[in-house]
C-alpha positions as CSV (number, residue, x, y, z in Angstrom):
1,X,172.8,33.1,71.1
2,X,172.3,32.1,75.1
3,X,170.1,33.5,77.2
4,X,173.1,35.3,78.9
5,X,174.2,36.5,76.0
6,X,171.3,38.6,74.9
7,X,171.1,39.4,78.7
8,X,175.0,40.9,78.1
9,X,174.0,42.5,74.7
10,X,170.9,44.1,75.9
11,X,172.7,45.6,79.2
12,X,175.7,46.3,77.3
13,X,173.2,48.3,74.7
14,X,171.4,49.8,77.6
15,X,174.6,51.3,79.0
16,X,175.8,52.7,76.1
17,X,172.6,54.5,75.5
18,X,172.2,56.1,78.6
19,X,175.9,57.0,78.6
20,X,175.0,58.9,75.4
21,X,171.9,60.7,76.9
22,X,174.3,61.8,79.6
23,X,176.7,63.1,77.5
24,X,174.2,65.1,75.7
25,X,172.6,66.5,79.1
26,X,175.7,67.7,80.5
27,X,176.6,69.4,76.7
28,X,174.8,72.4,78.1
29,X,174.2,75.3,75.4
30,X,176.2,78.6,76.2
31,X,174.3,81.5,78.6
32,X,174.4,84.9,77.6
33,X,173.5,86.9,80.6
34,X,174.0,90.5,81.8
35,X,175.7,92.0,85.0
36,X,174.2,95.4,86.7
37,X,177.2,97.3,88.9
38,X,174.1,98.2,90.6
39,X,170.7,97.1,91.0
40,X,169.1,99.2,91.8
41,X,170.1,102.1,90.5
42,X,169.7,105.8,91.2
43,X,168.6,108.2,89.4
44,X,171.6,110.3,88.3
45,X,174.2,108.2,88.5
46,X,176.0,105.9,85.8
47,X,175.6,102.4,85.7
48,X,177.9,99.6,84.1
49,X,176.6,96.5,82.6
50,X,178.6,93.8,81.8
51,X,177.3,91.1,79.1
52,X,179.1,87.6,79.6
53,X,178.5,84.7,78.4
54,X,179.2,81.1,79.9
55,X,179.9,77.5,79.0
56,X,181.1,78.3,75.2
57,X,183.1,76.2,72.9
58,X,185.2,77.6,70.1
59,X,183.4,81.0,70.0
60,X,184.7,82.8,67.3
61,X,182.6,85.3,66.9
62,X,179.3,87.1,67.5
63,X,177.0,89.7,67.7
64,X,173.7,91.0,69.1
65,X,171.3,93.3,69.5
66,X,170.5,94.8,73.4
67,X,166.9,96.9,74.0
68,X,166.3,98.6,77.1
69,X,163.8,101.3,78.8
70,X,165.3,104.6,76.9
71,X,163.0,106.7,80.2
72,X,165.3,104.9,82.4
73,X,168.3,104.6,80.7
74,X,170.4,106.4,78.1
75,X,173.3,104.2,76.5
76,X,176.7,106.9,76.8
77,X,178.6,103.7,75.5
78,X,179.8,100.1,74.5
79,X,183.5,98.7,74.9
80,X,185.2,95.3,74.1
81,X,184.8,92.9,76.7
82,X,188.4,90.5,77.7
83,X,187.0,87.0,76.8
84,X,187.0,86.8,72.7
85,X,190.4,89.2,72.6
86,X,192.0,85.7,75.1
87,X,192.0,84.2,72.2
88,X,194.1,86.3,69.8
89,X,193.3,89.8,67.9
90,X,190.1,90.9,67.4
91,X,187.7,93.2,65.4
92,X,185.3,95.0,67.5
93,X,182.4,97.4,66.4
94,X,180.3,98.9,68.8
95,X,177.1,99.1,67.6
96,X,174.6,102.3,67.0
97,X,173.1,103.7,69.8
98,X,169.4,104.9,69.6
99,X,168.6,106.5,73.2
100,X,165.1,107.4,71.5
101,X,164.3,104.0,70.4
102,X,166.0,102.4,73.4
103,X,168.5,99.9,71.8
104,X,172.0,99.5,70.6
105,X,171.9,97.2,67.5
106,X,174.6,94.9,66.1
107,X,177.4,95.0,68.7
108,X,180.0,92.8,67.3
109,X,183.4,90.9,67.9
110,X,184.8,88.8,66.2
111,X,188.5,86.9,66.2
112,X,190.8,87.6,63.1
113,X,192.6,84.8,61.0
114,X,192.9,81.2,61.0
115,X,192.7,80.9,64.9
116,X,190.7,78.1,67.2
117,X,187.4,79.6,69.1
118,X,187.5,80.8,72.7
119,X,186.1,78.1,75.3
120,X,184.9,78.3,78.7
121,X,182.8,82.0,79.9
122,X,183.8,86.1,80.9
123,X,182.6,89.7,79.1
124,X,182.3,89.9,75.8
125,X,180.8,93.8,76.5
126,X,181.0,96.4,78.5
127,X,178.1,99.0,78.4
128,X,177.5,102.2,80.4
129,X,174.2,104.0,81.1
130,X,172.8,106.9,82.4
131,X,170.4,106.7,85.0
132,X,167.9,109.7,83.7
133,X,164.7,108.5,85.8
134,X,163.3,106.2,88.4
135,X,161.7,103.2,87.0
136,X,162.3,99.8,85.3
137,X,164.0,98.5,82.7
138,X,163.9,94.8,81.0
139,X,167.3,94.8,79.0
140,X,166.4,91.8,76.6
141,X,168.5,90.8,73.6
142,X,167.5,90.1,69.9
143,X,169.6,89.4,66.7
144,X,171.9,87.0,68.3
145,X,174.6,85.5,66.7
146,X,177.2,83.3,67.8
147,X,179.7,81.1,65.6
148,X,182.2,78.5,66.3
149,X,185.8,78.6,64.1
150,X,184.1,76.8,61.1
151,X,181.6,79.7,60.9
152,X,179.2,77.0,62.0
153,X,176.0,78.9,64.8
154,X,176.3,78.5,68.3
155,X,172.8,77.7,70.7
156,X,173.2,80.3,73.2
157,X,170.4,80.9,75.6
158,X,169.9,85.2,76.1
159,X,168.9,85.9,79.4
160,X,167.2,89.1,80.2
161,X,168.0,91.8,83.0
162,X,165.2,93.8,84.9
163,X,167.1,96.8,86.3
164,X,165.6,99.0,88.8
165,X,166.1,102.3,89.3
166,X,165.3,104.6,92.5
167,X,164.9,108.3,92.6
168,X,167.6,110.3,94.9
169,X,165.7,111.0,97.8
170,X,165.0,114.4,99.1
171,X,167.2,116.7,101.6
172,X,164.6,117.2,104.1
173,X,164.4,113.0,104.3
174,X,168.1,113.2,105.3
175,X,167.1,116.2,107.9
176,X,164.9,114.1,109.0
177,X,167.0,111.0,109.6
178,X,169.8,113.1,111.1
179,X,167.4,114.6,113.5
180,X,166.7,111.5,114.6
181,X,170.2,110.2,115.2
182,X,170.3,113.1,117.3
183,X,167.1,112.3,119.7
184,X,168.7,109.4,120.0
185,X,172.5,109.9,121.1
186,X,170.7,112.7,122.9
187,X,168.7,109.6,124.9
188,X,171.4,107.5,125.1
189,X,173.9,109.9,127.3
190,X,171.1,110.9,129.2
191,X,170.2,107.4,130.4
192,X,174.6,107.1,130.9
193,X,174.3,109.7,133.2
Protein backbone atom coordinates (compact mmCIF):
# COMPACT_ATOMS: atom_id res chain seq x y z
CA UNK A 1 0.00 0.00 0.00
CA UNK A 2 1.25 3.78 -1.09
CA UNK A 3 1.56 6.39 0.98
CA UNK A 4 -1.69 7.88 -0.63
CA UNK A 5 -3.36 5.11 -0.24
CA UNK A 6 -3.36 4.78 3.56
CA UNK A 7 -3.76 8.65 3.32
CA UNK A 8 -7.23 7.76 1.29
CA UNK A 9 -8.05 4.79 3.72
CA UNK A 10 -7.48 6.71 6.85
CA UNK A 11 -9.63 9.88 5.55
CA UNK A 12 -12.07 7.73 3.99
CA UNK A 13 -12.27 5.94 7.75
CA UNK A 14 -12.25 9.16 9.36
CA UNK A 15 -15.35 10.35 7.44
CA UNK A 16 -17.23 7.54 7.89
CA UNK A 17 -16.79 7.72 11.62
CA UNK A 18 -17.75 11.05 12.19
CA UNK A 19 -20.64 10.68 9.78
CA UNK A 20 -21.84 7.99 12.26
CA UNK A 21 -21.29 10.21 15.44
CA UNK A 22 -23.50 12.65 13.65
CA UNK A 23 -26.11 10.51 12.89
CA UNK A 24 -26.23 9.38 16.43
CA UNK A 25 -26.27 13.16 17.72
CA UNK A 26 -29.03 14.25 15.72
CA UNK A 27 -31.12 10.68 16.83
CA UNK A 28 -32.33 12.85 19.67
CA UNK A 29 -34.35 10.73 22.40
CA UNK A 30 -38.19 11.69 22.55
CA UNK A 31 -39.31 14.82 25.24
CA UNK A 32 -42.16 14.41 27.34
CA UNK A 33 -43.01 17.73 28.57
CA UNK A 34 -46.22 19.46 29.99
CA UNK A 35 -48.25 22.55 28.88
CA UNK A 36 -49.98 24.94 31.66
CA UNK A 37 -53.29 26.98 29.87
CA UNK A 38 -52.01 29.23 32.54
CA UNK A 39 -49.14 29.91 34.44
CA UNK A 40 -49.77 31.28 36.79
CA UNK A 41 -52.76 30.34 37.87
CA UNK A 42 -55.47 31.69 40.18
CA UNK A 43 -56.78 30.44 42.83
CA UNK A 44 -60.32 29.26 41.98
CA UNK A 45 -60.16 28.79 38.65
CA UNK A 46 -59.52 25.46 36.44
CA UNK A 47 -56.52 24.94 34.84
CA UNK A 48 -55.73 22.52 31.72
CA UNK A 49 -52.50 20.83 31.28
CA UNK A 50 -51.56 19.31 28.29
CA UNK A 51 -48.73 16.43 28.33
CA UNK A 52 -46.99 16.03 24.73
CA UNK A 53 -44.40 14.50 23.78
CA UNK A 54 -41.85 15.28 20.83
CA UNK A 55 -39.46 13.80 18.44
CA UNK A 56 -40.90 9.96 18.75
CA UNK A 57 -40.55 7.12 16.42
CA UNK A 58 -43.09 4.35 16.14
CA UNK A 59 -44.72 4.97 19.56
CA UNK A 60 -47.03 2.51 20.16
CA UNK A 61 -47.82 2.78 23.37
CA UNK A 62 -47.28 4.12 26.89
CA UNK A 63 -47.96 5.08 30.15
CA UNK A 64 -46.93 7.20 33.24
CA UNK A 65 -47.32 8.30 36.40
CA UNK A 66 -47.85 12.42 36.97
CA UNK A 67 -47.35 13.85 40.92
CA UNK A 68 -48.27 17.22 41.77
CA UNK A 69 -48.83 19.66 44.89
CA UNK A 70 -52.48 18.11 46.03
CA UNK A 71 -52.59 22.00 48.37
CA UNK A 72 -52.48 23.53 45.05
CA UNK A 73 -54.11 21.46 42.83
CA UNK A 74 -56.90 18.85 42.76
CA UNK A 75 -56.94 16.50 39.64
CA UNK A 76 -61.09 16.78 38.38
CA UNK A 77 -59.80 14.71 35.35
CA UNK A 78 -57.68 12.96 32.53
CA UNK A 79 -58.73 12.65 28.70
CA UNK A 80 -57.03 11.07 25.59
CA UNK A 81 -54.82 13.29 23.93
CA UNK A 82 -55.00 13.36 19.48
CA UNK A 83 -51.41 12.07 18.82
CA UNK A 84 -51.43 8.09 19.55
CA UNK A 85 -55.32 7.80 18.27
CA UNK A 86 -53.40 9.49 14.51
CA UNK A 87 -52.28 6.47 14.19
CA UNK A 88 -55.36 4.12 14.31
CA UNK A 89 -57.79 2.94 17.36
CA UNK A 90 -56.75 3.07 20.58
CA UNK A 91 -57.25 1.85 24.24
CA UNK A 92 -57.11 4.56 26.69
CA UNK A 93 -57.35 4.25 30.61
CA UNK A 94 -57.18 7.19 32.66
CA UNK A 95 -55.47 6.45 35.55
CA UNK A 96 -56.53 6.75 39.50
CA UNK A 97 -56.75 9.99 40.87
CA UNK A 98 -55.46 10.51 44.54
CA UNK A 99 -56.04 14.34 45.34
CA UNK A 100 -54.79 13.35 49.01
CA UNK A 101 -51.66 11.86 47.87
CA UNK A 102 -51.23 14.29 44.99
CA UNK A 103 -50.85 12.01 41.91
CA UNK A 104 -52.61 10.26 39.18
CA UNK A 105 -50.91 6.81 38.53
CA UNK A 106 -50.73 4.73 35.38
CA UNK A 107 -52.33 6.83 32.67
CA UNK A 108 -52.20 4.76 29.61
CA UNK A 109 -52.70 4.55 25.74
CA UNK A 110 -51.94 2.34 23.79
CA UNK A 111 -52.57 1.49 19.80
CA UNK A 112 -54.73 -1.77 19.01
CA UNK A 113 -53.62 -4.48 16.41
CA UNK A 114 -50.90 -5.13 14.12
CA UNK A 115 -50.46 -1.37 13.31
CA UNK A 116 -46.91 0.77 12.77
CA UNK A 117 -45.97 3.35 15.84
CA UNK A 118 -46.87 7.03 15.67
CA UNK A 119 -43.73 9.29 14.67
CA UNK A 120 -43.03 12.87 14.99
CA UNK A 121 -44.74 14.89 18.55
CA UNK A 122 -48.60 16.38 19.96
CA UNK A 123 -50.81 15.41 23.34
CA UNK A 124 -50.88 12.26 24.39
CA UNK A 125 -53.13 13.79 27.70
CA UNK A 126 -55.24 16.07 28.57
CA UNK A 127 -55.56 16.89 32.35
CA UNK A 128 -57.68 19.38 34.28
CA UNK A 129 -57.13 20.91 37.78
CA UNK A 130 -58.60 22.78 40.31
CA UNK A 131 -56.87 25.63 41.56
CA UNK A 132 -57.77 25.24 45.48
CA UNK A 133 -54.87 27.58 46.90
CA UNK A 134 -52.02 29.97 46.12
CA UNK A 135 -48.76 28.31 45.94
CA UNK A 136 -46.47 25.98 43.81
CA UNK A 137 -46.57 22.99 42.32
CA UNK A 138 -43.64 20.79 40.63
CA UNK A 139 -45.66 18.33 38.36
CA UNK A 140 -42.90 15.68 37.77
CA UNK A 141 -43.48 12.31 36.20
CA UNK A 142 -42.51 8.71 37.38
CA UNK A 143 -43.29 5.11 36.03
CA UNK A 144 -42.66 5.99 32.49
CA UNK A 145 -43.18 3.74 29.82
CA UNK A 146 -42.93 4.13 26.23
CA UNK A 147 -42.76 1.28 23.45
CA UNK A 148 -42.17 1.20 19.85
CA UNK A 149 -44.46 -1.43 17.54
CA UNK A 150 -42.12 -4.42 18.43
CA UNK A 151 -42.98 -3.83 22.24
CA UNK A 152 -39.32 -2.81 22.23
CA UNK A 153 -38.78 0.65 25.28
CA UNK A 154 -38.48 4.00 24.07
CA UNK A 155 -35.71 6.68 25.89
CA UNK A 156 -37.84 9.49 26.55
CA UNK A 157 -36.59 12.37 28.55
CA UNK A 158 -39.70 13.61 31.38
CA UNK A 159 -39.56 17.12 31.91
CA UNK A 160 -41.07 18.66 34.85
CA UNK A 161 -43.61 21.67 35.18
CA UNK A 162 -43.40 24.22 38.14
CA UNK A 163 -46.89 25.84 38.12
CA UNK A 164 -47.61 28.88 40.03
CA UNK A 165 -50.62 29.77 41.44
CA UNK A 166 -51.81 33.41 42.74
CA UNK A 167 -54.53 34.16 45.23
CA UNK A 168 -57.66 36.33 43.69
CA UNK A 169 -56.94 39.53 44.96
CA UNK A 170 -59.17 41.48 47.25
CA UNK A 171 -62.30 43.98 46.29
CA UNK A 172 -60.99 46.83 48.07
CA UNK A 173 -57.52 46.36 45.86
CA UNK A 174 -59.80 46.86 42.75
CA UNK A 175 -61.53 50.05 44.71
CA UNK A 176 -58.48 51.06 45.08
CA UNK A 177 -57.22 50.89 41.46
CA UNK A 178 -60.58 52.21 40.17
CA UNK A 179 -60.18 55.18 42.37
CA UNK A 180 -57.21 55.88 40.95
CA UNK A 181 -58.28 55.77 37.28
CA UNK A 182 -60.56 58.23 38.43
CA UNK A 183 -57.90 60.90 40.02
CA UNK A 184 -56.50 60.49 37.02
CA UNK A 185 -59.21 61.10 34.09
CA UNK A 186 -60.21 63.59 36.71
CA UNK A 187 -56.51 65.33 36.08
CA UNK A 188 -56.44 64.85 32.70
CA UNK A 189 -59.70 66.98 31.64
CA UNK A 190 -58.75 69.37 34.06
CA UNK A 191 -55.38 70.08 32.44
CA UNK A 192 -57.80 69.93 28.74
CA UNK A 193 -59.65 72.68 29.95
Amino acid sequence: MTIRQAALNKSFYTALLLGALSAQASAADATLSIVASANPAQQGSVIDLDVRIADVVDLYGYQFTLSFNAAVLQAIGVTEGSFLASGGNTFADPGTIDNGAGSISFVFNTLLGAVPGVSGGGSLAHISFNVANAGASVMSFSDVEFLNSSLSVLTVNAQPLTVMAVAVPEPSTYLLFAAGLGGLLALRSRRAD
